[in-house]
C-alpha positions in Angstrom: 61.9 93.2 144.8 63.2 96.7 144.4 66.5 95.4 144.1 65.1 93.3 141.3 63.5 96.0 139.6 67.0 98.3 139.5 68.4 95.0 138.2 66.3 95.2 135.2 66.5 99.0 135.1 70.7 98.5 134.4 70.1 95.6 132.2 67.6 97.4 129.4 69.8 100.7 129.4 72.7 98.6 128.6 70.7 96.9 125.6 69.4 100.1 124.5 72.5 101.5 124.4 74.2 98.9 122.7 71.3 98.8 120.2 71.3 102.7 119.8 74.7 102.3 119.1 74.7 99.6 116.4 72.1 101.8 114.7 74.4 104.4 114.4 77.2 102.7 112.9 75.5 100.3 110.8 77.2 96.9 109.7 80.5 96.3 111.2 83.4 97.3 109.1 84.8 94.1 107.5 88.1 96.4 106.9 90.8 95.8 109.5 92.3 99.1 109.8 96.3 98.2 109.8 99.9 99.6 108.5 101.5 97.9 105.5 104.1 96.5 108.2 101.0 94.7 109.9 99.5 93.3 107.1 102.3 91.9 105.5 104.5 91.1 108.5 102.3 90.9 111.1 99.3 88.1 111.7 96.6 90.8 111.7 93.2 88.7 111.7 90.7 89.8 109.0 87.8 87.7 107.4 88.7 87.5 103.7 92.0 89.0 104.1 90.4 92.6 103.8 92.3 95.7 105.0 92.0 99.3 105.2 95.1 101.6 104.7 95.0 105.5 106.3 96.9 107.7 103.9 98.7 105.3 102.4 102.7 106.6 100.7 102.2 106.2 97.0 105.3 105.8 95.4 104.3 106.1 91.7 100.8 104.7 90.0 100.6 103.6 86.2 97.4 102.9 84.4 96.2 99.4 86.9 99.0 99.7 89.0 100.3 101.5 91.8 103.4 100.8 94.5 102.9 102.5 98.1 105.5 102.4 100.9 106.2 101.9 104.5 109.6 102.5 105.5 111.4 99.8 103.5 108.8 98.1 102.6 107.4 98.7 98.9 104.1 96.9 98.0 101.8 96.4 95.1 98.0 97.7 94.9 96.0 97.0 92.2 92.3 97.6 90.5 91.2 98.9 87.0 92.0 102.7 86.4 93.7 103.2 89.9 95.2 105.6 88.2 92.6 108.1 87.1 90.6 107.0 89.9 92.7 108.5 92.5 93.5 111.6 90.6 93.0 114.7 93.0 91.8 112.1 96.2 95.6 111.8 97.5 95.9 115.5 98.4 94.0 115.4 101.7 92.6 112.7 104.1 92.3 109.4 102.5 91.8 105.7 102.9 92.0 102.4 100.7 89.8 99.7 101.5 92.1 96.5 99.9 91.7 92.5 100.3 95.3 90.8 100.3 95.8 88.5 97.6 98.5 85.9 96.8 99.4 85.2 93.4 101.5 86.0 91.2 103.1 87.9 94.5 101.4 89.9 97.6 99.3 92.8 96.7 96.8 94.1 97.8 93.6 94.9 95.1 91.8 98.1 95.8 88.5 97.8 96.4 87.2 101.0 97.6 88.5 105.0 98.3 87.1 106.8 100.8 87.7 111.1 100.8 86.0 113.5 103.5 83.7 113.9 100.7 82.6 110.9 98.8 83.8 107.1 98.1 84.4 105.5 95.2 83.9 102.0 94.2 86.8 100.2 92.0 85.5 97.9 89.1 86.4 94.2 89.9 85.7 92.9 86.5 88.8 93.2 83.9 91.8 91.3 83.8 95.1 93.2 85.2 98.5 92.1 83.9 101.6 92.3 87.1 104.6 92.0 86.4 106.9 89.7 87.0 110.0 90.4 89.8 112.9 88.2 89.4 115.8 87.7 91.6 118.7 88.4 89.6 120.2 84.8 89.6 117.3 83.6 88.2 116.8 86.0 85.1 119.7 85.5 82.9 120.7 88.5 81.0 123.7 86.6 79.5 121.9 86.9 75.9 122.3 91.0 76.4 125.4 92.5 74.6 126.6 95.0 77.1 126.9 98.4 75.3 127.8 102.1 76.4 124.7 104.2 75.2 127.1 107.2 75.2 129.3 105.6 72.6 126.2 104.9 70.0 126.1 108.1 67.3 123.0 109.7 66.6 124.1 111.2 63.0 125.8 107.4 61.7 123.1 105.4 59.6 124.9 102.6 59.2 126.4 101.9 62.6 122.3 102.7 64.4 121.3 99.6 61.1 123.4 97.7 62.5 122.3 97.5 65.9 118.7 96.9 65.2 117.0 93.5 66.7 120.4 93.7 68.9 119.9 92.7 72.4 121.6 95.1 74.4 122.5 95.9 78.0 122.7 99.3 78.9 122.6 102.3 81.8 121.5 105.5 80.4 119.2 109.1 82.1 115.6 108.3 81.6 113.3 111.1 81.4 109.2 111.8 80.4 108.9 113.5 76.9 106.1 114.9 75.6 104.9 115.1 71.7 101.5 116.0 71.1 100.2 115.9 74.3 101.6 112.6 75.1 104.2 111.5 77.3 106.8 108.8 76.7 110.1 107.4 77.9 112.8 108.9 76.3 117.0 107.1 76.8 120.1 109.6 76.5 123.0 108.9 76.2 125.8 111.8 75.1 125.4 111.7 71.2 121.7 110.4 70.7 118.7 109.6 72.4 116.0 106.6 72.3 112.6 106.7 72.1 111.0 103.9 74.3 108.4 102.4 73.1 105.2 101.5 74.7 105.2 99.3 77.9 103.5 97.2 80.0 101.8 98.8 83.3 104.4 96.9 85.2 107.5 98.3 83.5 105.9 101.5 83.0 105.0 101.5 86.6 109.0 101.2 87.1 109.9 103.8 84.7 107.6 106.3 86.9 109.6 105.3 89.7 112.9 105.9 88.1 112.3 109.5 86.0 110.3 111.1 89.3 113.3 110.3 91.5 116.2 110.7 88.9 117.4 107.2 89.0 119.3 105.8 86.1 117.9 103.0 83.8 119.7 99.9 83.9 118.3 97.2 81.6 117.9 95.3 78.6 116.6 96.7 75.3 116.3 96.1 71.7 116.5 98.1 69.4 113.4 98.4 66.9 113.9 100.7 64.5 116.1 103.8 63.2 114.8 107.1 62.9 114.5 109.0 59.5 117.5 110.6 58.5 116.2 114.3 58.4 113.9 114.0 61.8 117.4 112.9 63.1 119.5 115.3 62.0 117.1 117.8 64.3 116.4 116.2 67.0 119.4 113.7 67.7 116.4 111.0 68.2 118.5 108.2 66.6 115.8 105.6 66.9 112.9 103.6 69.2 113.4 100.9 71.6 111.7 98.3 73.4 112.7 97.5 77.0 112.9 93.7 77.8 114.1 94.1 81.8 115.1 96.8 83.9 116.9 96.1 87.4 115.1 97.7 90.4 117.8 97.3 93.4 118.3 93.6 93.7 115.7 92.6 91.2 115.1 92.7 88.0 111.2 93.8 86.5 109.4 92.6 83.4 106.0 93.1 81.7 
């Protein structure tokens, strides 16, 4: 009988323990804590795909976009304003709370950001436009004249007119201007410069890449328009263009 009653004695501090200890922690966590390597090379299970990464590497973020890294592995992450929503939260401690998702590609859509301080909930409702990656035998950039940018003259009217609607293949420096407080892409070559004009999230999200770690553009562009003749003559801006492609290592980006 007394062995009985010990019996018992184990079995309710074991319940009241594990009770005592769900009332702590609440719900379960439905985020797998994982490294980019295990949830997109590994079979990491999940319910609903949903993962949480510890101080992720972000590479660069652009408006709805971001790219963050794990060795040689570079990744999408996704969710309206991830930009401005992870202002000033990348400095110290923090996680992302993502779901894996397919299409177009892998990425993983930002759900939540947790601090040491606070947590932030991402809006789900918006459309986001990705880009599109290409292997470069499937994009043909046969329709792009090639064209030394350093060759094109800043202070020569005619010859700038006549490249207009062009479709041209170029390598040039890309840097981040700024002109009344706002920033944009700016193409040198060694007698004039380019004026890129506004991109997608997806290219734009490239061009971060490529002006915060010095890397030349290589690309397709056309040519929009010619700047005026006096703003030129001052500041060697010879005129705007739109970028079509840009090659990222063995791919090419667009959108």
């Amino acid at each position: 009988m007394a062995r009985k009653t010990v019996l018992n004695v184990v079995i309710a501090a074991r319940l009241a323990s594990m009770l005592f200890a769900c009332g702590e922690s609440g719900e379960v966590d439905p985020y797998a804590t994982v490294t980019l390597r295990q949830a997109t090379r590994d079979m990491v299970v999940s319910k609903g795909f949903k993962y949480k990464f510890q101080n992720p590497q972000i590479v660069a973020m652009n408006r709805n976009l971001g790219l963050i890294r794990e060795g040689n592995l570079l990744e999408f992450i996704a969710a309206r304003s991830l930009e401005d929503k992870l202002v000033g939260k990348t400095d110290g401690s923090f996680e992302l709370a993502v779901v894996k998702q397919f299409s177009p590609f892998v990425h993983f859509k930002v759900e939540k950001i947790y601090t040491e301080t606070d947590t932030t909930f991402m809006t789900q409702a918006g459309t986001i436009v990705y880009p599109k990656i290409w292997d470069m035998a499937e994009y043909g950039t046969e329709g792009y004249e090639e064209k030394d940018i350093d060759g094109i003259p800043y202070n020569r009217t005619g010859a700038l007119r006549a490249l207009v609607d062009q479709k041209l293949r170029v390598t040039a420096k890309i840097t981040v201007e700024k002109e009344e407080g706002r920033d944009y892409y700016m193409l040198h070559g060694e007698n004039a410069k380019f004026r890129v004009a506004d991109t997608a999230d997806g290219t734009g999200l490239f061009l971060k890449v490529l002006t915060e770690n010095n890397y030349p553009f290589e690309g397709g562009i056309i040519m929009t328009g010619v700047e005026d003749y006096g703003a030129r003559m001052k500041s060697k801006i010879a005129g705007t263009v739109e970028i079509q492609y840009l090659k990222y290592g063995n791919r090419i980006v667009t959108g």
